[in-house]
C-alpha positions in Angstrom: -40.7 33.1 24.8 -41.1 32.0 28.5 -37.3 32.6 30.2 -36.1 31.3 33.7 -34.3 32.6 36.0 -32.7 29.7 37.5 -30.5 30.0 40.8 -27.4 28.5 40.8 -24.1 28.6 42.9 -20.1 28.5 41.9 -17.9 26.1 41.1 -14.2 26.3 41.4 -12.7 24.6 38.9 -14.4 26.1 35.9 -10.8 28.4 35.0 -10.1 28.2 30.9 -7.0 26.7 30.3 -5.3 27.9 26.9 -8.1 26.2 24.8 -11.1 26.7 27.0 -12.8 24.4 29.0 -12.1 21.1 29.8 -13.4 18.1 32.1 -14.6 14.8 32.4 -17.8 14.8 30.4 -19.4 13.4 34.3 -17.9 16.9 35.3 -19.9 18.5 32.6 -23.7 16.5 33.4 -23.4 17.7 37.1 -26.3 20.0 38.1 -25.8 23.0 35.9 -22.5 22.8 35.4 -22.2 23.7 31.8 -25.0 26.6 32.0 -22.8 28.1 34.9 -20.2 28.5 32.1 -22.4 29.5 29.6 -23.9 32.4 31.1 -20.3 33.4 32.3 -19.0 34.0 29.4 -22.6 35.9 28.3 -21.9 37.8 31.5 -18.0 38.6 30.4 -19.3 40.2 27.1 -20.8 43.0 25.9 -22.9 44.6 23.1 -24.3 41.3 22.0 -28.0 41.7 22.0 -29.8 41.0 18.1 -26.0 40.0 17.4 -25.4 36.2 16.0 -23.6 33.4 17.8 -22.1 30.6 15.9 -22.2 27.0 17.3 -20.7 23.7 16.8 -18.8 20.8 17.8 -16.4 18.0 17.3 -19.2 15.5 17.6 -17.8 14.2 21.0 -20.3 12.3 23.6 -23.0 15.1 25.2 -21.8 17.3 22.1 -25.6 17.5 21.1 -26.6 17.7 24.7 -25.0 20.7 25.5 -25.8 22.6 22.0 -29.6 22.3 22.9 -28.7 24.1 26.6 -26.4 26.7 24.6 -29.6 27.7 21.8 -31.7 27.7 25.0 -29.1 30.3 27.1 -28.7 32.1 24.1 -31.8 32.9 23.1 -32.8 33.9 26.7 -29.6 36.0 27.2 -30.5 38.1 24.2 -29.0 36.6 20.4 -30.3 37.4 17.8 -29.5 34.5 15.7 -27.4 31.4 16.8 -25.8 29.5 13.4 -25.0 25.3 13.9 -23.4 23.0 12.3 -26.0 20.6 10.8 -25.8 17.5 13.4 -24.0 19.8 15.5 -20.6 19.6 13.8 -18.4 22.0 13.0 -14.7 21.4 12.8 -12.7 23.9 15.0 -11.2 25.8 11.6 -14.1 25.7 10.1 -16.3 27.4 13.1 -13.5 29.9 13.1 -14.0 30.2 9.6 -18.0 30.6 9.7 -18.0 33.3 12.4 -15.6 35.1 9.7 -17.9 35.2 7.0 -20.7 35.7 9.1 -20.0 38.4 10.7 -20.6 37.0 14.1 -20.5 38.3 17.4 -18.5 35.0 18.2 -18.8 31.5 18.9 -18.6 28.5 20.9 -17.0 25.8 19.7 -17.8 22.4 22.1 -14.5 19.7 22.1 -11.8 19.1 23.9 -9.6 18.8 20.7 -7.0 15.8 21.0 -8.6 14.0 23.5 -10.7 10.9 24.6 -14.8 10.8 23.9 -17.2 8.9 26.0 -19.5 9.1 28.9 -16.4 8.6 30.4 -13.8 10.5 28.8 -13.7 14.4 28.1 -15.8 17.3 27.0 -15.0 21.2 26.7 -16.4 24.4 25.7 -14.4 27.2 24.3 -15.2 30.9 23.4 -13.8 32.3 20.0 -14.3 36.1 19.6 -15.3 38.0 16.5 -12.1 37.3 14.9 -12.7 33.9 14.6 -9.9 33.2 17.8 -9.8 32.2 21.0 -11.1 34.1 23.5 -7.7 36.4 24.6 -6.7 36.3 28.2 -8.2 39.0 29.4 -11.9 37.3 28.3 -10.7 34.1 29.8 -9.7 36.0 33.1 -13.5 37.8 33.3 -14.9 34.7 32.3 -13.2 32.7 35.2 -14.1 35.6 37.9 -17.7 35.2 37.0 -17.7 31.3 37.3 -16.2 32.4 41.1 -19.4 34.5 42.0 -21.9 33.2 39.3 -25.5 33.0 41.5 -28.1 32.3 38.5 -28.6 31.6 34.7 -31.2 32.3 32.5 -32.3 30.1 30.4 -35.4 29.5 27.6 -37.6 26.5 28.4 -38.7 26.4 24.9 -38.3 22.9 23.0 -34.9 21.2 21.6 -34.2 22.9 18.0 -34.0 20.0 14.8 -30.4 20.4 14.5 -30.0 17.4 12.0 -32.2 19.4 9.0 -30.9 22.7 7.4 -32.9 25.4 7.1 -34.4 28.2 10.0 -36.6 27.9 12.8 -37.4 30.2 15.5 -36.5 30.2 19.5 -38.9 33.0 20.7 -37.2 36.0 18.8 -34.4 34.2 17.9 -33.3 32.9 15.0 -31.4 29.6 14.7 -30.0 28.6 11.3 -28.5 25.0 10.9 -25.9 25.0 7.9 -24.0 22.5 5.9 -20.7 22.7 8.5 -18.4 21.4 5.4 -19.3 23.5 2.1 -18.0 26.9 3.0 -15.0 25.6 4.6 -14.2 23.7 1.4 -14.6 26.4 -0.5 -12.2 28.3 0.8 -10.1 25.4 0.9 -10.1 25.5 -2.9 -9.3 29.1 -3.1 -6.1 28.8 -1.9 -4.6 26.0 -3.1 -4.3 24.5 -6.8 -7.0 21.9 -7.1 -6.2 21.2 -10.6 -2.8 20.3 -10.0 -3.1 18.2 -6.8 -6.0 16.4 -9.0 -3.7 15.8 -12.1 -1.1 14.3 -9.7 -3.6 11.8 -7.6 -4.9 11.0 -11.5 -1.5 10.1 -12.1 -1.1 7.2 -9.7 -0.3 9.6 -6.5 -1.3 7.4 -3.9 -2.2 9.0 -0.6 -4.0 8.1 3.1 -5.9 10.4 5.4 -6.9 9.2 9.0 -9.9 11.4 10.3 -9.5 9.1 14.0 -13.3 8.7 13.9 -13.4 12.8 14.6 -14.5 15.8 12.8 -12.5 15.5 9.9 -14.4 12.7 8.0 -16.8 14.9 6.2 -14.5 17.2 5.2 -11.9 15.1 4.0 -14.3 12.8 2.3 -15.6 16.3 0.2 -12.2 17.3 -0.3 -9.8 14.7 -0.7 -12.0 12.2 -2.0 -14.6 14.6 -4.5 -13.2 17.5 -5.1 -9.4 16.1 -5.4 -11.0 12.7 -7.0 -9.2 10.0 -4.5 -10.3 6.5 -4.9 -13.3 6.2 -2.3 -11.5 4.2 1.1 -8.4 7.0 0.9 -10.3 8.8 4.2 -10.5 6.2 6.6 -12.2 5.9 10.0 -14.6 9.2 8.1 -17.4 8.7 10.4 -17.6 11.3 13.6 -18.4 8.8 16.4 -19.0 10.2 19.9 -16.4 8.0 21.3 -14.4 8.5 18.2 -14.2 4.7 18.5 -12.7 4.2 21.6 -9.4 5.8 20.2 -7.7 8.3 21.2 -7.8 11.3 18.1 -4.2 12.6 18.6 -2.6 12.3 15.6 0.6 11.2 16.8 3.1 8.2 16.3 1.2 6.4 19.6 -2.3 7.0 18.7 -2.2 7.0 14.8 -0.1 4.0 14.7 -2.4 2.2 12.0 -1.5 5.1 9.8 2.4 4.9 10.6 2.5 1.4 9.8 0.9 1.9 6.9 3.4 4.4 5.6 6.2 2.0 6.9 5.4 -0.6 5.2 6.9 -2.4 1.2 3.3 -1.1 -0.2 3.5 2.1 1.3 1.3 4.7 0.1 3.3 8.1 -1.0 1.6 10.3 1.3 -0.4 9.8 4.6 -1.8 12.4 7.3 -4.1 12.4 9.8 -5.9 15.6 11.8 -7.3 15.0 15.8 -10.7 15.3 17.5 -11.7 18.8 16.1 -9.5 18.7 13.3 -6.9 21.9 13.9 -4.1 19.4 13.8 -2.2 17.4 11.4 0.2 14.4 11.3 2.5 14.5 7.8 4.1 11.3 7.0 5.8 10.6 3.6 6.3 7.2 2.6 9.2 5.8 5.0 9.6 9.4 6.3 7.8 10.6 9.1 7.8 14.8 9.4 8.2 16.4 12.8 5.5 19.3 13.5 8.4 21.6 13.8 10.1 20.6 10.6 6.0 20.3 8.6 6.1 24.4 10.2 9.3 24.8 8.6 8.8 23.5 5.2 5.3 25.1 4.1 6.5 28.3 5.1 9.7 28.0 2.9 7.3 26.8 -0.3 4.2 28.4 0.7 4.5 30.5 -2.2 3.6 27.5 -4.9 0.4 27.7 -3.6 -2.1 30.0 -4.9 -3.2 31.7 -1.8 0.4 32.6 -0.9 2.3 33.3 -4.2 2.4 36.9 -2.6 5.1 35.9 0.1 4.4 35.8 4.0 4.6 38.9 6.0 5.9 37.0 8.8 6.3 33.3 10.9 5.1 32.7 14.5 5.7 29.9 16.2 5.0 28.6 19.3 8.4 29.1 22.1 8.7 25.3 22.2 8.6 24.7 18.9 12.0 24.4 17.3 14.1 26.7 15.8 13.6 25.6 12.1 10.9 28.2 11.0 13.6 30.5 12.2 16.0 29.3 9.6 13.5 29.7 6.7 12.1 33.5 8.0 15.6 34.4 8.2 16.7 33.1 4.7 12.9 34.8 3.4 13.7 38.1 5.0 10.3 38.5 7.1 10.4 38.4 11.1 10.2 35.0 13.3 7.4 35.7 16.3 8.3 33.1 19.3 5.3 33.6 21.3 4.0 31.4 24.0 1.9 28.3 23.5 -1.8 28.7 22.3 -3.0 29.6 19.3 -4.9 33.3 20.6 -0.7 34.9 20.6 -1.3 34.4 17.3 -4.7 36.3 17.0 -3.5 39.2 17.5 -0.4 39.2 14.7 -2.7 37.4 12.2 -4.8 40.9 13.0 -2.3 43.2 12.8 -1.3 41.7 9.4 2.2 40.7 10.9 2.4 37.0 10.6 0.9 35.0 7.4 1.8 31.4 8.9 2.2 30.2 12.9 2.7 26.6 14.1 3.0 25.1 17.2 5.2 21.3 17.8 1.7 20.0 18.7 0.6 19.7 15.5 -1.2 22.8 14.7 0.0 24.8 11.9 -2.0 27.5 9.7 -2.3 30.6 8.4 -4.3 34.1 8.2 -6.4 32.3 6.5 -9.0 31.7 9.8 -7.7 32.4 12.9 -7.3 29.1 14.7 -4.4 25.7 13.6 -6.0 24.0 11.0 -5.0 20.1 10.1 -6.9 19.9 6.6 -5.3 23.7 5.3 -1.8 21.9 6.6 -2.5 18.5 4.8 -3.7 20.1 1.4 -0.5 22.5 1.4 1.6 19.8 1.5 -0.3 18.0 -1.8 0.4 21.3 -3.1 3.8 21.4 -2.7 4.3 18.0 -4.1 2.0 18.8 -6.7 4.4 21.1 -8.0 7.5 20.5 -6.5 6.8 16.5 -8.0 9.3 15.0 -5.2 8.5 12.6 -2.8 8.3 13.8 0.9 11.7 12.4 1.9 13.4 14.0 -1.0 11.7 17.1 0.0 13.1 17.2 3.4 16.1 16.0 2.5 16.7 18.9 0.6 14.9 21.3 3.4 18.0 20.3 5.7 20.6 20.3 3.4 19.8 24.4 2.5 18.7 25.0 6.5 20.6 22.4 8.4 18.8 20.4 10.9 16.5 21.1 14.6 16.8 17.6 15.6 13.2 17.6 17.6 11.3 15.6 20.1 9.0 16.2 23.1 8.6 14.0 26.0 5.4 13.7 27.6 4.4 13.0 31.1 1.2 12.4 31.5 -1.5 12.2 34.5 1.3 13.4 37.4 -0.3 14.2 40.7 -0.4 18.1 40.3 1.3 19.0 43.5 4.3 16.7 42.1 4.5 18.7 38.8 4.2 22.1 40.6 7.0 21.2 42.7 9.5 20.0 40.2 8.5 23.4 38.0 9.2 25.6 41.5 12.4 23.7 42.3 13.6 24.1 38.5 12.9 28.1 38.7 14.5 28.6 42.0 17.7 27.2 40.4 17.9 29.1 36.6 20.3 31.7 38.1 22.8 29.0 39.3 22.7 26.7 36.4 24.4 29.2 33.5 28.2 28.2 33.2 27.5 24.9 34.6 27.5 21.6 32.8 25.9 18.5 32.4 25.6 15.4 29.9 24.1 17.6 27.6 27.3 20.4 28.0 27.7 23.7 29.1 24.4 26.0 30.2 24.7 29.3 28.6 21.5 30.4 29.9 18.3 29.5 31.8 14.8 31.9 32.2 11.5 31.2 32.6 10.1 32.9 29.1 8.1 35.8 29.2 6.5 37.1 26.1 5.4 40.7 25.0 2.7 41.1 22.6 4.7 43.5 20.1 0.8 44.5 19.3 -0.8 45.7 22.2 2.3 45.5 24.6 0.5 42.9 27.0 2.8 40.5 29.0 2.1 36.8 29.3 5.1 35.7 31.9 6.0 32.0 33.1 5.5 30.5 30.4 7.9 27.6 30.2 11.1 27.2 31.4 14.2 27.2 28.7 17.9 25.5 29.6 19.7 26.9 26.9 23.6 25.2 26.0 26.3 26.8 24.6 26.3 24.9 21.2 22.4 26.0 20.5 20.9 22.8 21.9 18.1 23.5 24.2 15.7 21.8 27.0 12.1 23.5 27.7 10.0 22.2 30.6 6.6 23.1 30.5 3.1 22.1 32.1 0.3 21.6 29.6 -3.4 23.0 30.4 -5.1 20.1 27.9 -5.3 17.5 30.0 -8.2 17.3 32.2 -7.0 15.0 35.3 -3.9 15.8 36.9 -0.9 17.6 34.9 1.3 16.8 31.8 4.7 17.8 32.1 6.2 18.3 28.2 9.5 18.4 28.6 11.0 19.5 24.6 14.7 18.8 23.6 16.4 20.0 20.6 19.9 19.9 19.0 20.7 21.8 15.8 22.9 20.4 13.5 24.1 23.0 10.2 24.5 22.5 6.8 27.9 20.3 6.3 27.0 18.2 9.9 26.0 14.8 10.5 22.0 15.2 8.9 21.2 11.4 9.0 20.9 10.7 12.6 18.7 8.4 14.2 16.7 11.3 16.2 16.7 9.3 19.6 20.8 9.0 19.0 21.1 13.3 18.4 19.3 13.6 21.0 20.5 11.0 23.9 22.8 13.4 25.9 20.4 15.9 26.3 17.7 13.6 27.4 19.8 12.5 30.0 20.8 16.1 30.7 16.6 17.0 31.3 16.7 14.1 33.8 19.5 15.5 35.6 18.5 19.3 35.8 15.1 17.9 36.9 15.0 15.0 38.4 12.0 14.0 36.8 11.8 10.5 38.2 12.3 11.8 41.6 9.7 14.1 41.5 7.2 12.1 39.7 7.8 8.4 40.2 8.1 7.7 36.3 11.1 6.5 34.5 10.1 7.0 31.2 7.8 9.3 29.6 3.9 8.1 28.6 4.8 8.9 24.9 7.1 10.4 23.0 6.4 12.5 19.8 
């Protein structure tokens, strides 16, 4: 097999946020760009050689491009067998799941999740390790100090591989093996939940929608909901992967999955509809006339987790993301198991998962799942809820309805500001730190401050310390605003500012959520001064 050596220099903007990765796809088609990346993370690890690499993708725009350069580095840097999604696809739960069974060394997944696809939108590359997770921080530090001094790449200038065809071919002395990227994944979908019973209830005139946003989940949920559950053919819609997924935007939120909403709005509503994003690890759950909030979804499966096969054991424990609300906390507390509040990104959970200490984890993005792989997983969330009303044979609003009247209520929303100039964000983050040991005892629209820190977390499994990471306004009656900067976005910064008011069992549990939470809205603008710092009035959407 003929290898180059080809010489390359740095760039500097090539650090992994919390899920790898991610730039403007013309980021990514600069002059090896992506193989500076690549063989970074080959130069982070270790003990790879004859090992196997799993590979895949959410289908995005240069998704293809980029797997042919990966098979190409990877075979020059010493694989011994590289596994991809037939077409390239491989939902993110799914390659989580594959390098699992497999055995792998690790993988690559190629997506930038929730966001845009297009030769003018957004591509990323993330490392998951042999858990089936992402990369921990200390292989996304080594990574980023090698894309600092990086000064060539190797590389096979062997052919492109047929990835559309499954079976084996041969890269020099490496093998690459193209695989169904749905049937093992749906397998172990239907070993933990009750297929039988979620079938008899769609036979009996449960009606139901799924929104795979043009993304990875249309195979999958097509197999699934539509075969193996036996929904009428049209219950998936927009089931086709496109590399622009469409020209939406695959965030399965109340902006961008309005179609759906609507839908479940509506006289003629459907009794269930959900929807999963770009790489399909997260979920959207909304009940006819009642939509759920990722916080309260969290909530919820964990408290009835047990009617579903896979779980009937119990949970050994909840994590949850820190800006996530306070209902899980209700239900671990009631279930006797310990509540994990760790920062956001799903590889704090890798490590409990591992340790056997947590069974379910959810984050108020939209990712929820369990020990099942090791990554959020929008289908596992979507097919636990069938199950639950599969047993529980209630309708979603009656469901939470009764959720709040045993728990009481985390009246929940997160405001998000998107595209600020980054030295804008930075400074309103910097000016709200140098203030949290003035602001206890004082008070605002939203009350009295009881406390305010910048959270810390330490890994109760390994004793590592992740510090600022978000700051927390905490009020005397238990309400709370979190200001936070997201690493998703790939121009400028997002500032997610997260409000929520509890209300207990025997309080007001019908309120319009925008009326609970007005007075602490107004307080985030106040401690902040948002508008002053980035010129907007309003957030760009509200979730």
């Amino acid at each position: 097999m003929p290898v180059q050596t080809i010489a390359t220099t740095p760039y500097d903007d090539q650090k992994p946020g919390t899920s790898g990765l991610r730039k403007k796809v013309r980021v990514f088609q600069q002059p090896g760009y992506a193989e500076n990346f690549v063989q970074s993370v080959f130069d982070s690890l270790e003990g790879f050689a004859g090992q196997t690499l799993v590979v895949g993708g959410d289908g995005r725009y240069l998704n293809r491009d980029v797997i042919q350069i990966v098979l190409k580095m990877a075979a020059a840097n010493g694989f011994g067998r590289v596994i991809v999604g037939q077409g390239g696809i491989l939902s993110t739960p799914a390659a989580s799941h594959l390098i699992r069974a497999s055995g792998a060394f690790g993988g690559l997944v190629l997506s930038a999740s929730h966001n845009p696809g297009g030769p003018d939108e957004d591509f990323g590359i993330k490392y998951n390790v042999g858990n089936g997770g992402p990369a921990p921080e200390k292989v996304t530090d080594a990574i980023h100090a090698r894309t600092l001094t990086i000064d060539q790449y190797r590389i096979s200038d062997d052919s492109d591989v047929d990835i559309d065809s499954v079976g084996t071919a041969k890269m020099g002395d490496m093998a690459v093996e193209v695989v169904d990227p749905v049937a093992l994944y749906a397998d172990l979908m239907e070993s933990l939940f009750d297929f039988a019973a979620i079938r008899a209830m769609i036979a009996g005139g449960f009606t139901l929608a799924f929104d795979s946003m043009s993304a990875v989940t249309g195979p999958y949920a097509i197999e699934i909901i539509e075969r193996r559950l036996g929904a009428p053919a049209g219950t998936v819609m927009n089931g086709t992967p496109l590399p622009d997924f469409g020209h939406h935007h695959p965030d399965p939120n109340l902006v961008h999955a309005k179609e759906l909403y609507n839908r479940l709005m509506a006289d003629d509503a459907p009794d269930f509809g959900a929807a999963s994003d770009g790489d399909g690890d997260r979920n959207l759950i909304i009940g006819r006339h009642s939509y759920v909030t990722p916080s309260d979804s969290l909530a919820v499966l964990a408290a009835n987790a047990h009617l579903a096969p896979g779980y009937v054991a119990g949970l050994k424990g909840i994590a949850r993301s820190m800006p996530t609300s306070g209902a899980a906390d209700r239900v671990a507390q009631k279930l006797g198991v310990p509540l994990y509040e760790t920062p956001t990104g799903w590889k704090f959970f890798g490590n409990l998962l591992d340790a056997g200490m947590a069974t379910i984890c959810g984050e108020e993005s939209a990712g929820t799942g369990s020990d099942h792989v090791r990554e959020k997983d929008g289908i596992w969330a979507v097919l636990l809820w069938l199950n639950i009303l599969a047993v529980r044979k209630q309708s979603v609003a009656a469901i939470m309805a009764d959720h709040w009247a045993t728990y009481g209520r985390n009246y929940y929303a997160r405001h998000d500001y998107e595209s600020i100039a980054k030295d804008k964000a930075d400074a309103l983050m910097a000016a709200l730190r140098s203030k949290l040991d003035s602001l206890p005892g004082t008070t605002n629209s939203g009350g009295t401050i009881a406390a305010a820190d910048d959270f810390a977390y330490t890994d109760p499994t390994d004793g590592s310390v992740s510090r600022n990471q978000g700051v927390r306004i905490l009020f005397t009656d238990g309400s709370r605003v979190v200001f936070r900067l997201s690493g998703t976005g790939t121009e400028g910064a997002t500032l997610r500012v997260y409000i929520e008011r509890y209300v207990p069992v025997g309080g007001d549990l019908g309120m319009e959520t925008g009326d609970a939470l007005a007075p602490l809205i107004a307080a985030a603008q106040e401690v902040a001064d948002i508008a002053g710092f980035t010129g907007m009035e309003a957030p760009s959407v509200i979730t």
